[in-house]
Chimera marker file (.cmm) of the C-alpha trace (Angstrom):
<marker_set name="trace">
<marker id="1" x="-9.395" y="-9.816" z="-18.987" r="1" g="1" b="0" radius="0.5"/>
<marker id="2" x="-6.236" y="-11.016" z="-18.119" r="1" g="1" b="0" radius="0.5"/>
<marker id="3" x="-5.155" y="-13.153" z="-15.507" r="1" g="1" b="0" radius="0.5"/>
<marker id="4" x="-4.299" y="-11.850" z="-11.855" r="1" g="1" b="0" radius="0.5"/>
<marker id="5" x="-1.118" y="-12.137" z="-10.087" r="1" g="1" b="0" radius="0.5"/>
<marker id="6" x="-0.918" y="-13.293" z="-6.385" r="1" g="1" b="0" radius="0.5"/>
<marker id="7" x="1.878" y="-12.838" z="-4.497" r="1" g="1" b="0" radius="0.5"/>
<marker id="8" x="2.555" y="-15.421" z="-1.658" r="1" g="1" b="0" radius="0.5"/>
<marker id="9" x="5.127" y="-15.346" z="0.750" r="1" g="1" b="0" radius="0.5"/>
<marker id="10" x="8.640" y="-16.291" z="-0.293" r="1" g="1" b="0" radius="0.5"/>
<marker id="11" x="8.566" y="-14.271" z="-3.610" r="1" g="1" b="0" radius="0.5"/>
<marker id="12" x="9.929" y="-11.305" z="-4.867" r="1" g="1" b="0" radius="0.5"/>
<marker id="13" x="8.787" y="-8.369" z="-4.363" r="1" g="1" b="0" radius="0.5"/>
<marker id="14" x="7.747" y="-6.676" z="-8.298" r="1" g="1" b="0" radius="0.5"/>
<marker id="15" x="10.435" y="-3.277" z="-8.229" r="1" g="1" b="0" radius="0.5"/>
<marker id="16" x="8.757" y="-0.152" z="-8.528" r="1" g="1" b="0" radius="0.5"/>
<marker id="17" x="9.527" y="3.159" z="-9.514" r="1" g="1" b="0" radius="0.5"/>
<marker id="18" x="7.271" y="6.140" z="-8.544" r="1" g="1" b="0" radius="0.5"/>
<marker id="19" x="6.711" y="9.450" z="-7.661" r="1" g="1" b="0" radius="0.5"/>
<marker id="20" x="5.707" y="10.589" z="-4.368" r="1" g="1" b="0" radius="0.5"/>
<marker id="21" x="3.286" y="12.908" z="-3.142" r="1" g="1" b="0" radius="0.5"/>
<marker id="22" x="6.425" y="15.933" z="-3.225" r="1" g="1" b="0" radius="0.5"/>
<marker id="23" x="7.559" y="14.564" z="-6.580" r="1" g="1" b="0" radius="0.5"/>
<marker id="24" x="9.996" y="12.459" z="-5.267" r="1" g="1" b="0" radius="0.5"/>
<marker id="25" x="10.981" y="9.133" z="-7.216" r="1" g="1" b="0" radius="0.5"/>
<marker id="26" x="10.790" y="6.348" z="-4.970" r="1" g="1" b="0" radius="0.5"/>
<marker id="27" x="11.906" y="3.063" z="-5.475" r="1" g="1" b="0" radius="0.5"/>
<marker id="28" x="11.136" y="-0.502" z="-3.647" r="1" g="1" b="0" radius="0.5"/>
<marker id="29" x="14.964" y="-1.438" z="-3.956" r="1" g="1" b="0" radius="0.5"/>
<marker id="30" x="15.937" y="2.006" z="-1.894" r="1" g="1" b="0" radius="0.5"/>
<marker id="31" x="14.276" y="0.188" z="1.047" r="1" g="1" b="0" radius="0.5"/>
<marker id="32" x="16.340" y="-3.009" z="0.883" r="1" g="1" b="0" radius="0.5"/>
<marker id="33" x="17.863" y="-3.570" z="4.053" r="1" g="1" b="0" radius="0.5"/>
<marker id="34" x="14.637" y="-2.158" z="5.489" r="1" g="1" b="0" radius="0.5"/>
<marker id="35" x="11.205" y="-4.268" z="6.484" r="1" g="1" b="0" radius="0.5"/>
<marker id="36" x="8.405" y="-2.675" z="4.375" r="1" g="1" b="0" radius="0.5"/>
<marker id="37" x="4.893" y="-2.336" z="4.863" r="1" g="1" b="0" radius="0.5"/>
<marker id="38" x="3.370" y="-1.526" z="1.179" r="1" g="1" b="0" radius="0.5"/>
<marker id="39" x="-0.635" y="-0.806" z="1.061" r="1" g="1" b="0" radius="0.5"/>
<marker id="40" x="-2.745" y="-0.388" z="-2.046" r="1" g="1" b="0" radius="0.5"/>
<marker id="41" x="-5.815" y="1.772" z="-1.411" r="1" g="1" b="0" radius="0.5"/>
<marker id="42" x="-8.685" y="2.944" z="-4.010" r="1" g="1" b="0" radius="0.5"/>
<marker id="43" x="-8.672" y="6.935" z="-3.639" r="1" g="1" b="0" radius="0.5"/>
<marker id="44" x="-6.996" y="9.572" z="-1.906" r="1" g="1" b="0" radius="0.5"/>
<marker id="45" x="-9.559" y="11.800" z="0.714" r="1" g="1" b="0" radius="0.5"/>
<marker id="46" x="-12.278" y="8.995" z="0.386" r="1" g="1" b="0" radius="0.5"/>
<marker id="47" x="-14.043" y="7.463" z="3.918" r="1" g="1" b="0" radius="0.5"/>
<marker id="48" x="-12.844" y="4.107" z="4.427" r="1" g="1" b="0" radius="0.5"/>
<marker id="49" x="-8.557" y="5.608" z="2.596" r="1" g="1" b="0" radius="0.5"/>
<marker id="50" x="-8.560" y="8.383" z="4.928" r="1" g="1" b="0" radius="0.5"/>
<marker id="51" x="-9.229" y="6.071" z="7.986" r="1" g="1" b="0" radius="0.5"/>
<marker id="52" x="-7.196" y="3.536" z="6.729" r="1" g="1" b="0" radius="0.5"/>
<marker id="53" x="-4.249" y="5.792" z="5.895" r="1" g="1" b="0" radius="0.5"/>
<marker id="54" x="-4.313" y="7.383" z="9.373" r="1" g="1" b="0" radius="0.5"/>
<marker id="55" x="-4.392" y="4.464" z="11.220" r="1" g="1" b="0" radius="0.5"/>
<marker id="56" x="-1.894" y="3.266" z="9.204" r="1" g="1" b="0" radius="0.5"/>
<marker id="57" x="0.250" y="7.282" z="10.040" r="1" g="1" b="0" radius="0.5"/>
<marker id="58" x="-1.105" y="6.657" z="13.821" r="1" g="1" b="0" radius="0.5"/>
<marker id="59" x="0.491" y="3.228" z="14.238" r="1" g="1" b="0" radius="0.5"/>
<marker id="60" x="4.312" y="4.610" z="11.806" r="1" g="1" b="0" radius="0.5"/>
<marker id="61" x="5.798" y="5.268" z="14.932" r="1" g="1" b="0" radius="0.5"/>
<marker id="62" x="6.018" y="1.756" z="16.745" r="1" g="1" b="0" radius="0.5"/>
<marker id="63" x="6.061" y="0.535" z="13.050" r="1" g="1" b="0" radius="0.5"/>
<marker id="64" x="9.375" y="2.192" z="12.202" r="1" g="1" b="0" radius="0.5"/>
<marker id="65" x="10.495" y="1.516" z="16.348" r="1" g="1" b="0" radius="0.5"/>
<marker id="66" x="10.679" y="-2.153" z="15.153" r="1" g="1" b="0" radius="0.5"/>
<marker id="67" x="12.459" y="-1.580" z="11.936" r="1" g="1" b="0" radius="0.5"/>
<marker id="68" x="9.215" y="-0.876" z="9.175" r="1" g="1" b="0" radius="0.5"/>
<marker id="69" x="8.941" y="1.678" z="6.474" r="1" g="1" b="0" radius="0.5"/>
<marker id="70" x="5.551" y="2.545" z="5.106" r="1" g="1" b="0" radius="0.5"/>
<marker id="71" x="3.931" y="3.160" z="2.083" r="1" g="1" b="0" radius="0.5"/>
<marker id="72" x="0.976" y="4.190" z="0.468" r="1" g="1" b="0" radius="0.5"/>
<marker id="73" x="0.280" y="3.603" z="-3.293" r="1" g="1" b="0" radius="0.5"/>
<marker id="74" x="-2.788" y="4.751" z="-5.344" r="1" g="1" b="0" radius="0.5"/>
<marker id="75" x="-3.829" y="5.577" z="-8.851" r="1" g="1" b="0" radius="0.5"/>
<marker id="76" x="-4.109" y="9.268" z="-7.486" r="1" g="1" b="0" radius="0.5"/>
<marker id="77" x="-2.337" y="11.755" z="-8.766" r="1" g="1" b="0" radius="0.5"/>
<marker id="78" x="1.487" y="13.510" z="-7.059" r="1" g="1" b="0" radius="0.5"/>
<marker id="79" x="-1.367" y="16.615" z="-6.537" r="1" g="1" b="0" radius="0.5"/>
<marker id="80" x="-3.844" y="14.710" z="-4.622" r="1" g="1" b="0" radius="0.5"/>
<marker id="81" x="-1.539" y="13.307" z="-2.829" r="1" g="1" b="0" radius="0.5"/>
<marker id="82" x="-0.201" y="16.047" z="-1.972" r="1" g="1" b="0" radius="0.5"/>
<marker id="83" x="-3.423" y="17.527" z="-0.699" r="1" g="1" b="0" radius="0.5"/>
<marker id="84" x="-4.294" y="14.213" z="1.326" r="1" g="1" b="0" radius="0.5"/>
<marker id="85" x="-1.067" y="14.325" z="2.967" r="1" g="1" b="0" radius="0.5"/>
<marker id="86" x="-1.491" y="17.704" z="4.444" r="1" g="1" b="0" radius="0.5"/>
<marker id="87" x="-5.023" y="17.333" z="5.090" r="1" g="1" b="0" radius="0.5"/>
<marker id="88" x="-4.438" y="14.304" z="7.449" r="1" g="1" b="0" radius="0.5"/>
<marker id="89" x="-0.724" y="14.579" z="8.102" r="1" g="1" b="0" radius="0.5"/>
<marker id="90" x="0.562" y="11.564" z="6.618" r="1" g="1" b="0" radius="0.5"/>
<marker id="91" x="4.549" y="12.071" z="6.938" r="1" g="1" b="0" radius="0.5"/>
<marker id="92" x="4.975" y="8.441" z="4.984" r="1" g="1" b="0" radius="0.5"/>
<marker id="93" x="5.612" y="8.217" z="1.514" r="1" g="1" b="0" radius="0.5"/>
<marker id="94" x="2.165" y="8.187" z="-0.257" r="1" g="1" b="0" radius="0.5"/>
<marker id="95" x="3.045" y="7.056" z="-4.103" r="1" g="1" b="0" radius="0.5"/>
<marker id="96" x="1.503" y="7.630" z="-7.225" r="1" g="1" b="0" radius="0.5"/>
<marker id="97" x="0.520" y="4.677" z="-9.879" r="1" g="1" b="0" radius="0.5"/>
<marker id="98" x="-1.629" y="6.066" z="-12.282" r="1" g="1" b="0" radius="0.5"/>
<marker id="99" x="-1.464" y="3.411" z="-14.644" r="1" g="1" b="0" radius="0.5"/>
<marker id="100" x="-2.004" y="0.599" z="-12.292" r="1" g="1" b="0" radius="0.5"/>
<marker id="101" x="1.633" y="-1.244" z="-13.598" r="1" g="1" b="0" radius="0.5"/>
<marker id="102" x="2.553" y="-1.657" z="-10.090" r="1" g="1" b="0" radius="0.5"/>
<marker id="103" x="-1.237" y="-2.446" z="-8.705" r="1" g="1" b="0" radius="0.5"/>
<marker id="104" x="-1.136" y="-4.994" z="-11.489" r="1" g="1" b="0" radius="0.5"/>
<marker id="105" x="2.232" y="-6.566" z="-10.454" r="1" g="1" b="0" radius="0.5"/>
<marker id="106" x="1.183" y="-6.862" z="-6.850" r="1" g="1" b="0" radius="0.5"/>
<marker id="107" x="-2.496" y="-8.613" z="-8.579" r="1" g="1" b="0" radius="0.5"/>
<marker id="108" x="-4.136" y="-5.259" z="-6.422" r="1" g="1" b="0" radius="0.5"/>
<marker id="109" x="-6.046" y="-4.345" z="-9.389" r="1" g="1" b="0" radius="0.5"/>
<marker id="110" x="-8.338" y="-6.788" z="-11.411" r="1" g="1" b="0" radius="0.5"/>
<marker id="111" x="-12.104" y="-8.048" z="-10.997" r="1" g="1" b="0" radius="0.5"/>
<marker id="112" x="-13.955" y="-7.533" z="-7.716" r="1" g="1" b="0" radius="0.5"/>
<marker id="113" x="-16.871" y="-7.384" z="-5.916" r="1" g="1" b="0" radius="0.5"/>
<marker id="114" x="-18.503" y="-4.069" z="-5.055" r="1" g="1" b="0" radius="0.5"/>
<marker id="115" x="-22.259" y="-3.914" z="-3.428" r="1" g="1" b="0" radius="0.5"/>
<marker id="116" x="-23.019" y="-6.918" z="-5.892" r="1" g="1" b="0" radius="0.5"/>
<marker id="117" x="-21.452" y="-6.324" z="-8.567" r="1" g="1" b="0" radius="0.5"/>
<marker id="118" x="-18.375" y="-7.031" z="-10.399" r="1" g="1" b="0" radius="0.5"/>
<marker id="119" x="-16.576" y="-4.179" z="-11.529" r="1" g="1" b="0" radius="0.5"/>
<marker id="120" x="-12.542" y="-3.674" z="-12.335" r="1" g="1" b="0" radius="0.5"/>
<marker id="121" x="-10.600" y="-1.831" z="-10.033" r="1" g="1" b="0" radius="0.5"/>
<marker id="122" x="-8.320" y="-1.713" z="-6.901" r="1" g="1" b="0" radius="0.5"/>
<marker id="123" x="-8.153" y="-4.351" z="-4.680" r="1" g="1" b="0" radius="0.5"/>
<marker id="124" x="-7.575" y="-2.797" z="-1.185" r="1" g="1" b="0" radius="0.5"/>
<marker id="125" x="-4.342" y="-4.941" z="0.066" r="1" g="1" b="0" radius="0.5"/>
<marker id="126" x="-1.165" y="-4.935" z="2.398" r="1" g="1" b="0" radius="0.5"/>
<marker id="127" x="1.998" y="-6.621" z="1.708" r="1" g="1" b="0" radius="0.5"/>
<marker id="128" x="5.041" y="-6.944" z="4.330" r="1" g="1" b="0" radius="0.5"/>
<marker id="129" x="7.854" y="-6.974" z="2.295" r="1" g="1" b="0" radius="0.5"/>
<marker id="130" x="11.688" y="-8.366" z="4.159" r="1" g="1" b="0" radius="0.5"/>
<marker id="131" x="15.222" y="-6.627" z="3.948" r="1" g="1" b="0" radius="0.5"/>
<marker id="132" x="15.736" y="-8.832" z="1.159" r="1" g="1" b="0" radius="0.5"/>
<marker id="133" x="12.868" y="-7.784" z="-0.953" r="1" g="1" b="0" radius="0.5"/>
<marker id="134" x="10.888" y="-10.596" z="-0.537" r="1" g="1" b="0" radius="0.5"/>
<marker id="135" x="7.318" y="-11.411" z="0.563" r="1" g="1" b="0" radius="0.5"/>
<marker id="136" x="6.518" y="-11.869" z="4.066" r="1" g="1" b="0" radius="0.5"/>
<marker id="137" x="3.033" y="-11.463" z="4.164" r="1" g="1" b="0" radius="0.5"/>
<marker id="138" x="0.517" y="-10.954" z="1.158" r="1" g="1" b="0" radius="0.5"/>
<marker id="139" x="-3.115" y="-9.935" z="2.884" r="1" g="1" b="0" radius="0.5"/>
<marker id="140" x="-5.626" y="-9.488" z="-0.455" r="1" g="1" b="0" radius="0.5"/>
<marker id="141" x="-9.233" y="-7.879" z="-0.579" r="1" g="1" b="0" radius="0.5"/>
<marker id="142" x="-8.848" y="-6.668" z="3.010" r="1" g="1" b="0" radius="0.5"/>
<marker id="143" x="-11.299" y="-4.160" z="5.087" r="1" g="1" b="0" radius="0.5"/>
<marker id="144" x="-10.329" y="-0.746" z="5.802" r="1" g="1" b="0" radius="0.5"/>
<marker id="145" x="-11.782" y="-0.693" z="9.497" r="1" g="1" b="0" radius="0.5"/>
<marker id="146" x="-9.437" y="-2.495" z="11.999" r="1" g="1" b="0" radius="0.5"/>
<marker id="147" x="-6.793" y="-3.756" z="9.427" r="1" g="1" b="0" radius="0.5"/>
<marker id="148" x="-4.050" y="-1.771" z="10.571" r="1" g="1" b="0" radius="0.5"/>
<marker id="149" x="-4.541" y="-3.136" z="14.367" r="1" g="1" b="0" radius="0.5"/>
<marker id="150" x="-4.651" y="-6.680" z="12.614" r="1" g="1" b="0" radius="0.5"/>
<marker id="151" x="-1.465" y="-5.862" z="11.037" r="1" g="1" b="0" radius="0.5"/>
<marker id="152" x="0.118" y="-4.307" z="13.873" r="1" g="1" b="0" radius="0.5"/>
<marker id="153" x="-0.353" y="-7.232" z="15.692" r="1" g="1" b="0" radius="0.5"/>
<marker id="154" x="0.626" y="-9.760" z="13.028" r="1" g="1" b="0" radius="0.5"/>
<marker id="155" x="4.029" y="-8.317" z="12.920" r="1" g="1" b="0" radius="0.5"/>
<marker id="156" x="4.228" y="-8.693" z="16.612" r="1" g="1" b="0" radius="0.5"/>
<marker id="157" x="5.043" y="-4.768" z="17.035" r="1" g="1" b="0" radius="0.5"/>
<link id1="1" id2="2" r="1" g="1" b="0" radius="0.2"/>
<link id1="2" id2="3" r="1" g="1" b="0" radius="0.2"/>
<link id1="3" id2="4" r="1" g="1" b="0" radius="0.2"/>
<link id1="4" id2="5" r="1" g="1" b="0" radius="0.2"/>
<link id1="5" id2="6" r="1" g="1" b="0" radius="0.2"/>
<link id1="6" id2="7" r="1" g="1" b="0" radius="0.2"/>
<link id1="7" id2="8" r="1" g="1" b="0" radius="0.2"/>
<link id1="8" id2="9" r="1" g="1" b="0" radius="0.2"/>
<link id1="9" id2="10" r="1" g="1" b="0" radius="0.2"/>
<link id1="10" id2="11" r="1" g="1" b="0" radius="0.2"/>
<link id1="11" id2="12" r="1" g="1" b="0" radius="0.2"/>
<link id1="12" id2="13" r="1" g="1" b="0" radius="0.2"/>
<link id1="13" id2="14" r="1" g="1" b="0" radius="0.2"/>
<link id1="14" id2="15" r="1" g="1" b="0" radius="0.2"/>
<link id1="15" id2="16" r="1" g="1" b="0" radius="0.2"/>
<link id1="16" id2="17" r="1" g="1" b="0" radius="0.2"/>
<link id1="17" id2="18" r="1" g="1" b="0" radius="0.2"/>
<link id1="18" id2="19" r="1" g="1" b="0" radius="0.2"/>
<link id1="19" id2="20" r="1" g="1" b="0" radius="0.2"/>
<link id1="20" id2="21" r="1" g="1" b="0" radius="0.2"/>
<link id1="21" id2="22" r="1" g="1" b="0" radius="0.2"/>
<link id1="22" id2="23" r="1" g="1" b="0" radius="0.2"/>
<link id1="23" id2="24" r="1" g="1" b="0" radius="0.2"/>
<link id1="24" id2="25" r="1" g="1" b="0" radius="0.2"/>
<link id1="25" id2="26" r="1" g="1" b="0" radius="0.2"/>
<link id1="26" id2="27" r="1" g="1" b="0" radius="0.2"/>
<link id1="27" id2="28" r="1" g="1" b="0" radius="0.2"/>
<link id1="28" id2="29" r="1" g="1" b="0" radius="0.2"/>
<link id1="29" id2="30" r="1" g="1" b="0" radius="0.2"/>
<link id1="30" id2="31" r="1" g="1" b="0" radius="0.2"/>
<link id1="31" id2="32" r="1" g="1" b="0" radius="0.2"/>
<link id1="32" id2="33" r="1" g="1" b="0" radius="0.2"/>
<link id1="33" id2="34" r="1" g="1" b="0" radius="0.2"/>
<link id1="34" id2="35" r="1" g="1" b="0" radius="0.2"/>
<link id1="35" id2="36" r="1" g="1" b="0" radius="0.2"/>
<link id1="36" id2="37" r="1" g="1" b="0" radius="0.2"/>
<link id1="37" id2="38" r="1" g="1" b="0" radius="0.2"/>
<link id1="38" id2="39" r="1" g="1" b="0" radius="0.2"/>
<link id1="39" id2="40" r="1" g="1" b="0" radius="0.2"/>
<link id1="40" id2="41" r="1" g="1" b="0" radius="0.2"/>
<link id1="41" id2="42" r="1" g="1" b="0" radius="0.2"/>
<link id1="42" id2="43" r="1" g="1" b="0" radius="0.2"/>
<link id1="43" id2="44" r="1" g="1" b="0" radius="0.2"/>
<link id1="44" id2="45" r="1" g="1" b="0" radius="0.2"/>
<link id1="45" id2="46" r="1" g="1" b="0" radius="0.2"/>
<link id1="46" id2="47" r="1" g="1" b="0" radius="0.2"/>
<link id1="47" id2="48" r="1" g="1" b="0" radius="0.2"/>
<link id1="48" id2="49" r="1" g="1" b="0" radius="0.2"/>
<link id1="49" id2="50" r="1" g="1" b="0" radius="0.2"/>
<link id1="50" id2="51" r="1" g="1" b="0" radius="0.2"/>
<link id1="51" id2="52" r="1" g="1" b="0" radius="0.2"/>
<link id1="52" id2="53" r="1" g="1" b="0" radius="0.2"/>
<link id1="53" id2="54" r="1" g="1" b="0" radius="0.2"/>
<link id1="54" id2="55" r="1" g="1" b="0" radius="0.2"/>
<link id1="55" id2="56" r="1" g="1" b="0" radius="0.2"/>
<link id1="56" id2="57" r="1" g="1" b="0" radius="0.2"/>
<link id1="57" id2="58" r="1" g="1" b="0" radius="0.2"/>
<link id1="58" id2="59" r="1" g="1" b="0" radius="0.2"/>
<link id1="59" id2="60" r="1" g="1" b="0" radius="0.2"/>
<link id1="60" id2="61" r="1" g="1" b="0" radius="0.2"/>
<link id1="61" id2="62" r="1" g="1" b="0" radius="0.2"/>
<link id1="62" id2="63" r="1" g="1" b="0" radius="0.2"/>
<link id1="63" id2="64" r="1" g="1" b="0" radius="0.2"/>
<link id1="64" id2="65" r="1" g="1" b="0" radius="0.2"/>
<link id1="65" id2="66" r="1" g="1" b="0" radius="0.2"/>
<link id1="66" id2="67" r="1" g="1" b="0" radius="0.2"/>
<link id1="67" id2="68" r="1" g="1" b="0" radius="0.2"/>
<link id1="68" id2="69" r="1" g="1" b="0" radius="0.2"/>
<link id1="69" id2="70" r="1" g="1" b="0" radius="0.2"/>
<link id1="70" id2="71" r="1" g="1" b="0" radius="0.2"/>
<link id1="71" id2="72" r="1" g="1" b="0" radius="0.2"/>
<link id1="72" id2="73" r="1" g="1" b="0" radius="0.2"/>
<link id1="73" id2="74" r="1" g="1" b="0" radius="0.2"/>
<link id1="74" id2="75" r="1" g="1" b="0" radius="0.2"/>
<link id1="75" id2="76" r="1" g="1" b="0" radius="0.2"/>
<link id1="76" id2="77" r="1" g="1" b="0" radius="0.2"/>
<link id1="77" id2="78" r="1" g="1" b="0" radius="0.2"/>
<link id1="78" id2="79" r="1" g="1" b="0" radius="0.2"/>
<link id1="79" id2="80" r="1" g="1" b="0" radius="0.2"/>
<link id1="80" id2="81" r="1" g="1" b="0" radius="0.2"/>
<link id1="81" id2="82" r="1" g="1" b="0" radius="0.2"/>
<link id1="82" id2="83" r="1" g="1" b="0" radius="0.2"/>
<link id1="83" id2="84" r="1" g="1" b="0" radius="0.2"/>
<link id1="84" id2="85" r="1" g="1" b="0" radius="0.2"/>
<link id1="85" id2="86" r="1" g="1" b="0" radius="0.2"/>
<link id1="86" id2="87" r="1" g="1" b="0" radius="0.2"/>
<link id1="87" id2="88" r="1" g="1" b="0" radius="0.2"/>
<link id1="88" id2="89" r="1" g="1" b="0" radius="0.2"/>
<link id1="89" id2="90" r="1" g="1" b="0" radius="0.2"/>
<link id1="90" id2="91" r="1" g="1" b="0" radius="0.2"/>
<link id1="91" id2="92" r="1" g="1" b="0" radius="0.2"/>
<link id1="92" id2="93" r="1" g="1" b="0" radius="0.2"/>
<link id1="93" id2="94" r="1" g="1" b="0" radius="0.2"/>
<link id1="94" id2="95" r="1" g="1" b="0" radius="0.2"/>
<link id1="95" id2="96" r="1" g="1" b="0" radius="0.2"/>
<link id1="96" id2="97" r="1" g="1" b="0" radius="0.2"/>
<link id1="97" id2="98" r="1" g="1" b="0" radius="0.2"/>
<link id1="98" id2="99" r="1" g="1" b="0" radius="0.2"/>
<link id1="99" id2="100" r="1" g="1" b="0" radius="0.2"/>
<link id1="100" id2="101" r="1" g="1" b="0" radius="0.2"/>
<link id1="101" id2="102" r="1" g="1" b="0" radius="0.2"/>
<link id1="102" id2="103" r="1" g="1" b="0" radius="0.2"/>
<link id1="103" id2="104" r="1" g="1" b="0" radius="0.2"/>
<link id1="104" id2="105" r="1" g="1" b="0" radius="0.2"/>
<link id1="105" id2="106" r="1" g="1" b="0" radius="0.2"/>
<link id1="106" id2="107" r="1" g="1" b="0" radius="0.2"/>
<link id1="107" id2="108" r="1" g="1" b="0" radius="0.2"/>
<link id1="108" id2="109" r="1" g="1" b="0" radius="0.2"/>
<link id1="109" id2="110" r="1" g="1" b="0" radius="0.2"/>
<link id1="110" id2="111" r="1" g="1" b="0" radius="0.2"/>
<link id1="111" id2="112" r="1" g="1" b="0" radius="0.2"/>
<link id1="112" id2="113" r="1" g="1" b="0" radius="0.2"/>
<link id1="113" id2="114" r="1" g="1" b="0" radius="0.2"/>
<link id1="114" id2="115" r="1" g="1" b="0" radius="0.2"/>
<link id1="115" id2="116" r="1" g="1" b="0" radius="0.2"/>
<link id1="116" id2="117" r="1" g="1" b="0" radius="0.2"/>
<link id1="117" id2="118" r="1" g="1" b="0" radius="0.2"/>
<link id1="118" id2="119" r="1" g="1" b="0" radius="0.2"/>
<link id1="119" id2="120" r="1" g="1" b="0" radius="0.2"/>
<link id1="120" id2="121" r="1" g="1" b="0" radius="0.2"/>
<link id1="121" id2="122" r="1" g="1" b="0" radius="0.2"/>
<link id1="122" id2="123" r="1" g="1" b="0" radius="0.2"/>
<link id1="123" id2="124" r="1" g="1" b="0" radius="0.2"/>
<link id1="124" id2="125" r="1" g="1" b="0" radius="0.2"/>
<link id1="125" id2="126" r="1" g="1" b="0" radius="0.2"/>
<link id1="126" id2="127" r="1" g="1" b="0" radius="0.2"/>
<link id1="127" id2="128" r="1" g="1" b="0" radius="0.2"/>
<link id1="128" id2="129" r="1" g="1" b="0" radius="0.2"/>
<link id1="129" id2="130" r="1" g="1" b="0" radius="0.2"/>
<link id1="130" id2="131" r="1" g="1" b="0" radius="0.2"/>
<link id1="131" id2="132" r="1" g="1" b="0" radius="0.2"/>
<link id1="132" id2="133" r="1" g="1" b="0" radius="0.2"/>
<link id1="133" id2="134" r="1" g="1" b="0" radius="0.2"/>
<link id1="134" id2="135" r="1" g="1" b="0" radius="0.2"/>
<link id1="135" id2="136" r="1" g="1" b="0" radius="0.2"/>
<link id1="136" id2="137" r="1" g="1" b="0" radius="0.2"/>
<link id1="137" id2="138" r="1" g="1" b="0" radius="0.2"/>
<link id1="138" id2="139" r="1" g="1" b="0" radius="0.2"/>
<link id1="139" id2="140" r="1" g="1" b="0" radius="0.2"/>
<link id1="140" id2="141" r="1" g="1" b="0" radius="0.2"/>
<link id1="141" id2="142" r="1" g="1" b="0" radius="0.2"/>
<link id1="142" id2="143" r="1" g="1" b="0" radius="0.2"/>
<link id1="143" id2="144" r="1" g="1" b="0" radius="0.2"/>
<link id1="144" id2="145" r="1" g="1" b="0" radius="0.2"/>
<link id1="145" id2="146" r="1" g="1" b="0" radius="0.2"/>
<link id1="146" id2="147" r="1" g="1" b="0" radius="0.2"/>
<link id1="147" id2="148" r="1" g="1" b="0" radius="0.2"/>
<link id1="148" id2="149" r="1" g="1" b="0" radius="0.2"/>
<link id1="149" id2="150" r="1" g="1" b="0" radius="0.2"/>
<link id1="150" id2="151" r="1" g="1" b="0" radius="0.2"/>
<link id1="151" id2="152" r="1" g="1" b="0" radius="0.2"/>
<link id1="152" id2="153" r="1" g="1" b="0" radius="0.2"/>
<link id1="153" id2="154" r="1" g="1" b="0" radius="0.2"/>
<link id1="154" id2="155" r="1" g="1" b="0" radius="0.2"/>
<link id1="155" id2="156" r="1" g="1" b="0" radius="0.2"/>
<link id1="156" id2="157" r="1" g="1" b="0" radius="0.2"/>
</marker_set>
């Protein structure tokens, strides 16, 4: 097993390239000059995604008002994404990272534990990343229910 990252504030943010849910390639470094709000979620169309991901559509609005972009990033496929975006309107970028490279740079994907046990997989996290590309906030092994609001409020917005 190999050691975890964790980000912290004050560090780069790992570049990414990936495809969106339309096929799109998109890149962390197209959003410099922007405020980013990046979170890693386990599986498209699943309970405790779906609610986070449309809390996370419900609150874009006064998000991007104060200057944030969103994004979504899975191991899902450009397909299922595709399908979870139309299914509960999600107009933000939902990416693709079937080989967890990028979950692995962000330390989203390693040892956890799930109803007792440990098993390897995603780590359900949110990262607020500056205009310069750095770290603002890093918020690991996070709860689906009532996150966004937490976040929301964190940034003040």
């Amino acid at each position: 097993m190999t050691e975890r990252v964790i980000l912290e504030p004050g560090m780069s943010a790992p570049e990414f390239a990936l495809l969106d849910q339309d096929g799109t390639e998109r890149k962390l470094s197209d959003f410099r000059g922007k405020k980013v709000v990046i979170f890693f979620y386990p599986q498209a169309m699943t309970p405790a995604c779906t609610k986070e991901a449309c809390e996370f559509q419900e609150s874009s609005a006064p998000l991007a008002a104060a200057g944030y972009e969103v994004l979504g990033i899975s191991r899902d496929q450009v397909d299922k994404l595709r399908q979870f975006a139309d299914r509960d309107s999600l107009e933000y970028p939902l990416l693709s990272d079937p080989d967890t490279a990028v979950h692995r740079a962000y330390g989203t994907f390693g040892e956890k534990n799930s109803y007792g046990r440990i098993v390897e997989g995603v780590i359900r996290s949110t990262f607020v990343v500056d205009e310069q590309g750095k770290i603002e906030h890093a918020l690991y092994n996070i709860r689906a229910t009532g996150h966004v609001a937490r976040v929301v409020k964190m940034l003040g917005v």
